[in-house]
C-alpha positions as CSV (number, residue, x, y, z in Angstrom):
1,X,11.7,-1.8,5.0
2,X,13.3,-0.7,1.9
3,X,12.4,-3.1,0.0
4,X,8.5,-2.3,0.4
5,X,9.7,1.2,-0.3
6,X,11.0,0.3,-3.3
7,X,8.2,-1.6,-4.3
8,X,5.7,0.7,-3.3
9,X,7.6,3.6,-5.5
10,X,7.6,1.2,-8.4
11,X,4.0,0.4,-8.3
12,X,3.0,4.0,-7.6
13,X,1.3,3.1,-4.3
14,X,1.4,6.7,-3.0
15,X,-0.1,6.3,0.3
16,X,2.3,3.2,1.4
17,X,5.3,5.3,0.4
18,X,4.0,8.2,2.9
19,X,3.2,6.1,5.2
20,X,7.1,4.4,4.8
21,X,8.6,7.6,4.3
22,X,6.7,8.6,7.5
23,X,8.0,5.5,9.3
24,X,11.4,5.9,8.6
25,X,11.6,9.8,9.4
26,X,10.4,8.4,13.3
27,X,13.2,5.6,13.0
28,X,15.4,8.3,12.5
29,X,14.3,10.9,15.3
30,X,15.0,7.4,17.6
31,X,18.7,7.2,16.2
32,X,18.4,4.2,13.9
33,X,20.5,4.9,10.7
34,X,18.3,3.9,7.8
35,X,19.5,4.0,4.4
36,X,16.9,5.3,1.5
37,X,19.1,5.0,-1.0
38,X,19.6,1.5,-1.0
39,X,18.0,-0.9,-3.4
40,X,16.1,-4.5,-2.3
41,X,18.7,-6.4,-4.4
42,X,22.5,-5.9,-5.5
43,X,21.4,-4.6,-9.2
44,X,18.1,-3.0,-8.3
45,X,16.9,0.3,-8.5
46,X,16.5,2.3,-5.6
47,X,13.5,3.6,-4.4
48,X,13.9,6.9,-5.9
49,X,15.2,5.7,-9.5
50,X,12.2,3.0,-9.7
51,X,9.8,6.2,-9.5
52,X,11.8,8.3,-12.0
53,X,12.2,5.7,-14.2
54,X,8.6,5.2,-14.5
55,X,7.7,9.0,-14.8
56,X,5.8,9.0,-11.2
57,X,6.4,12.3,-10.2
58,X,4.4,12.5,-7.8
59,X,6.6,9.7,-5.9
60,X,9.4,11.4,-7.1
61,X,7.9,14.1,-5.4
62,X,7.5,12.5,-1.8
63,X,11.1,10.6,-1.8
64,X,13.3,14.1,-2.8
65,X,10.9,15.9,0.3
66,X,12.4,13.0,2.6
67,X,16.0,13.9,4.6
68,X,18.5,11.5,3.2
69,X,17.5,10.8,-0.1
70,X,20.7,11.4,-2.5
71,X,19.5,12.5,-6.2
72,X,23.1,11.8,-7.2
73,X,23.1,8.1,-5.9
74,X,24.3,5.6,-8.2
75,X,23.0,2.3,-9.2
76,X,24.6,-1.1,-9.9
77,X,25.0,0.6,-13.8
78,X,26.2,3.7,-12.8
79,X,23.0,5.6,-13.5
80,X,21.0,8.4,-11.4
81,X,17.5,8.5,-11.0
82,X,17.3,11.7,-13.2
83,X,19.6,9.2,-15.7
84,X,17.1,6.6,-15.7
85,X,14.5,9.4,-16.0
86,X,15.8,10.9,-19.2
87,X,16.2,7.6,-21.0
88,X,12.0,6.9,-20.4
């Protein structure tokens, strides 16, 4: 599921990320450990930095509402989302 997170951040497909983000938060009231701040791949962004890298704030928005999400995360490279955000 967090791959199509990921991609949906990326491609600024703000309905399928609420609708993820929506999905996940019910996974998580049923006890299943689900990790937002992973990426799809081993040197991918994560959901979060693939919206801040791109300047969607409005994703950006929806992902720092959701319990879990880590603004302080590091990538593969060492960088944050609000690194990868600067550097746009």
């Amino acid at each position: 599921m967090v791959q199509f997170l990921v991609n949906a951040s990326r491609n600024r497909k703000v309905g399928v990320v609420k609708k993820i983000l929506a999905q996940l938060a019910r996974l998580a009231r049923e006890g299943v450990n689900v990790n937002v701040n992973m990426s799809w791949s081993a040197r991918g962004p994560t959901a979060l930095r693939a919206a801040s890298m791109r300047g969607y704030t409005d994703v950006v928005a929806l992902l720092l509402a959701h319990e879990g999400v880590d603004v302080n995360h590091q990538g593969y490279h060492g960088l944050t989302a609000l690194m990868s955000a600067s550097i746009r």
